[in-house]
Structure formats: C-alpha cells, structure tokens
C-alpha positions in Angstrom: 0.0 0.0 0.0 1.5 3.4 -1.0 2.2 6.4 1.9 -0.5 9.3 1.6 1.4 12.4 0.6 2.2 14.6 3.5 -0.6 17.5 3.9 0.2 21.2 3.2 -1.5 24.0 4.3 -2.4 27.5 2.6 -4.6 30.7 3.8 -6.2 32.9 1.9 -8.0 36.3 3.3 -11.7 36.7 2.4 -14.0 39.9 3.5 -15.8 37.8 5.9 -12.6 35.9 7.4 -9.7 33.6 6.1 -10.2 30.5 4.0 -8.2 27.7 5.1 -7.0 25.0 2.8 -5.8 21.5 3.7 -3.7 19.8 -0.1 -3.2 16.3 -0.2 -1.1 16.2 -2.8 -3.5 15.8 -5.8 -5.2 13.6 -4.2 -7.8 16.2 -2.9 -8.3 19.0 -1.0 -10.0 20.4 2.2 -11.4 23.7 1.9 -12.5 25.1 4.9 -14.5 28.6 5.5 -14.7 30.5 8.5 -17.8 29.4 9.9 -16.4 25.9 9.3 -13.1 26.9 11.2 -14.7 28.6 14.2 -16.9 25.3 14.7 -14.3 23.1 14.5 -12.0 24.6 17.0 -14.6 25.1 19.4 -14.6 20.8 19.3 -14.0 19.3 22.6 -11.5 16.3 22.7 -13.6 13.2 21.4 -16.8 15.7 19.5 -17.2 15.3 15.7 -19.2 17.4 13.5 -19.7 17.5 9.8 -19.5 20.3 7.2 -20.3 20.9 3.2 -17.6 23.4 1.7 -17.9 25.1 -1.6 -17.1 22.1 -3.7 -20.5 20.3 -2.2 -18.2 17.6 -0.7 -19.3 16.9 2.9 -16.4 16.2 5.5 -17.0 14.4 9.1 -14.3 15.9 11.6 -13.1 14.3 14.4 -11.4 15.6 17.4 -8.6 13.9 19.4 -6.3 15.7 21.6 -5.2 18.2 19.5 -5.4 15.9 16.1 -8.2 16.3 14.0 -9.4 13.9 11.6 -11.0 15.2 7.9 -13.0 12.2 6.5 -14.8 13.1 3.0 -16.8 10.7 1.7 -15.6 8.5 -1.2 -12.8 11.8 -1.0 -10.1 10.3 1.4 -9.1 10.8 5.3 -6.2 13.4 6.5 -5.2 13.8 10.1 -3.7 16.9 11.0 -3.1 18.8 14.1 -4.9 21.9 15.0 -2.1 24.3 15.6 -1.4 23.8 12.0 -5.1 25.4 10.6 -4.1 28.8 13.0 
C-alpha cells in the first residue's frame, strides 16, 4: 500500500474571514471557511461534527487531543493537528 502524501496548508483572506485550505497532494483538497473553522476549534476532545464546503463535498471531523481527523466521503481521510489550521 502506498504512503499518503504529506498535507500542506495555505490561507487565503476573504471579506468575511480567512479561508483555510488542507492539499493532499492531488489527491484532494480540504477547503475550509470560517464558519467551518470557528466550529471546529470550538470541538471538545472526542466531539465530531460535519460540514459541506464550496465544492459540495461533505467532510466528518473528528477531534482527538489536539489531532483532527478530515473524512470526505468516497474523498479520502487526513489527520492533522490543530495548531497547523491557525
């Protein structure tokens, strides 16, 4: 089984907030609005929630500590930590 390509992270500043972008290679990508942000940091250690960016995929995040899990469906799964969305 091949190694998933190491995510990378990008910003980008919109009127209402900043846009935060997870790459996976070209695998895919998670895009993630403010509103999507500000839920998912308010997460408490085991608390999942789902969101629907721009693209219409739909993403289940998981919380762990301070890892968070991105599952889209039929998309992939990245694990990142949460210091590196700030």
């Amino acid at each position: 089984m091949s190694k998933q390509p190491k995510a990378t992270f990008r910003k980008r500043s919109i009127k209402s907030g900043t846009i935060r972008v997870i790459e996976v290679g070209a695998l895919f990508s998670v895009i993630i609005h403010p509103e999507a942000y500000t839920r998912i940091t308010q997460l408490a250690d085991g608390q999942s929630m789902r969101f629907q960016e721009e693209t219409r995929r739909t993403w289940d995040v998981q919380r762990a500590g301070t890892t968070l899990r991105f599952k889209g469906y039929n998309i992939g799964v990245v694990t990142v930590e949460l210091g590196d969305l700030a």
